[in-house]
DRENSE-195284 format. One record per residue (C-alpha): z negated, x negated, y negated; residue in one letter; residue number from 1. Coordinates in pm, 1 decimal. Layout:
<lummis>
LUMMI         zz         xx         yy   aa     i
LUMMI          Z          X          Y    A   NUM
...
</lummis>
This chain:
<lummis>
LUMMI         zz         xx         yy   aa     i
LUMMI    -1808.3    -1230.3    -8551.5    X     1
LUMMI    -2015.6    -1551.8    -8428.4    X     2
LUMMI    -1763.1    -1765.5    -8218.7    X     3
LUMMI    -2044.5    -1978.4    -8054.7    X     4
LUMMI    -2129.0    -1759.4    -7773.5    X     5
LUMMI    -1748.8    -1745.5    -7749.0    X     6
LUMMI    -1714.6    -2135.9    -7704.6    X     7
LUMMI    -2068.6    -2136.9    -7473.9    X     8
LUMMI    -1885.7    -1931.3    -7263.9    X     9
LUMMI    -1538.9    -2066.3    -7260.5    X    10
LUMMI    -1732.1    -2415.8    -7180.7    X    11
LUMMI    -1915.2    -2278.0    -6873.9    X    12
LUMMI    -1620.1    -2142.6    -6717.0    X    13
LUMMI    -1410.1    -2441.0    -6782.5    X    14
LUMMI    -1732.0    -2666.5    -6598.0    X    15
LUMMI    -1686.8    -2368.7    -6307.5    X    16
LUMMI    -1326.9    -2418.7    -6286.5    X    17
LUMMI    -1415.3    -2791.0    -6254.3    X    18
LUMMI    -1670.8    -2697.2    -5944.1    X    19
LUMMI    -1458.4    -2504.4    -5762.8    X    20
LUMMI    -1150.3    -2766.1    -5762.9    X    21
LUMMI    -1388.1    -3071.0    -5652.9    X    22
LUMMI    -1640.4    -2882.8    -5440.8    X    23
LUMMI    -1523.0    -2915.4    -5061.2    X    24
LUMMI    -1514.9    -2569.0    -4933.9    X    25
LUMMI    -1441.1    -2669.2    -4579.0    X    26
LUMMI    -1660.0    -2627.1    -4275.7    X    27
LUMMI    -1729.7    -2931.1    -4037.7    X    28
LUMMI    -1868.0    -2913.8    -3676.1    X    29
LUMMI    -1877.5    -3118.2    -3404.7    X    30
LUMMI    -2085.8    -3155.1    -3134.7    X    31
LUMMI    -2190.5    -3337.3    -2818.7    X    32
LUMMI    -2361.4    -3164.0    -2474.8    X    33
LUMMI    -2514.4    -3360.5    -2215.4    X    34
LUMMI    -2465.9    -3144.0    -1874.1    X    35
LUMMI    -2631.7    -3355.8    -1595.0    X    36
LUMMI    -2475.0    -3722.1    -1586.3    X    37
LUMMI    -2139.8    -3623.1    -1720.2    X    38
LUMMI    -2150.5    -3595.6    -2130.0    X    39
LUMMI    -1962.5    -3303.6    -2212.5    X    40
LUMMI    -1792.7    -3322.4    -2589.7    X    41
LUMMI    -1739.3    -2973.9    -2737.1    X    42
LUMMI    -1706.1    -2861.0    -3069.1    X    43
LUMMI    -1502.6    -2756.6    -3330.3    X    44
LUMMI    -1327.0    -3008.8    -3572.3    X    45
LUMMI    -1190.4    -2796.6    -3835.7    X    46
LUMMI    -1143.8    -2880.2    -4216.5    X    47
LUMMI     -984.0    -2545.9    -4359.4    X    48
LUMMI    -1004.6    -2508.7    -4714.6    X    49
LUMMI    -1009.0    -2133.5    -4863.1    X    50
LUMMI     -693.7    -2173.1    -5111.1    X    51
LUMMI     -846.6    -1836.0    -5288.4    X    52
LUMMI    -1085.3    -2096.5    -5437.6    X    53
LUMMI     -820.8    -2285.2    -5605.1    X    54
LUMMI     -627.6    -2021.7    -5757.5    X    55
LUMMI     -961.6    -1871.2    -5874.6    X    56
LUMMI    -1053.3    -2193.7    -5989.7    X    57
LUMMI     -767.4    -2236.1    -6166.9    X    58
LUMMI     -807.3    -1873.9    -6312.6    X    59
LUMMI    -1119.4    -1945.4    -6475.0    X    60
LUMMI    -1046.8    -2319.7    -6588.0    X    61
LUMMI     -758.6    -2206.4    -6788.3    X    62
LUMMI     -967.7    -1873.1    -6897.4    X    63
LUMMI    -1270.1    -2109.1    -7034.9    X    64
LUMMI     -965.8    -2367.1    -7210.8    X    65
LUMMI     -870.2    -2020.6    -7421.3    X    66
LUMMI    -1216.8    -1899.2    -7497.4    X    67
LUMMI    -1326.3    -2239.5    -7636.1    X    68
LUMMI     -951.2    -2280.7    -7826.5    X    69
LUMMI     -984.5    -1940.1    -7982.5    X    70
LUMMI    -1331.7    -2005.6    -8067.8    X    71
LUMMI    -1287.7    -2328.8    -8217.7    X    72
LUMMI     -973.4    -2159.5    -8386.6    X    73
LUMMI    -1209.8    -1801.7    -8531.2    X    74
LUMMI    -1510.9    -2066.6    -8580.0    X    75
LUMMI    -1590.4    -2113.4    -8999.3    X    76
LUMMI    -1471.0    -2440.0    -9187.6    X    77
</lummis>
């Protein structure tokens, strides 16, 4: 069996673990209306993450750290 795909793989998921923890995943809006002299501020401040991304994140970090370990580990001498 050829472990390099194995490792390719295992490396790709371990850079898409790596994504998904540092990529912001939050939405950001504010605003500002102008209704005749009086400026009106309206918006929405919010900064929710999605803490599915995390623990998927986390899935596939630790999945890729296996795949390249037991690749490395099956790979020839």
């Amino acid at each position: 069996m050829n472990t390099k795909p194995m490792i390719q793989v295992g490396i790709a998921f371990v850079l898409l673990g790596i994504v998904a923890f540092t990529y912001h995943w939050g939405n950001d809006m504010s605003g500002e209306i102008d209704v005749g002299a009086n400026p009106i501020q309206a918006g929405v401040d919010s900064n929710k993450t999605m803490p599915i991304t995390y623990v998927l994140g986390g899935v596939v970090l630790v999945g890729g750290i296996i795949l390249v370990a037991v690749g490395v580990k099956k790979s020839p001498q």
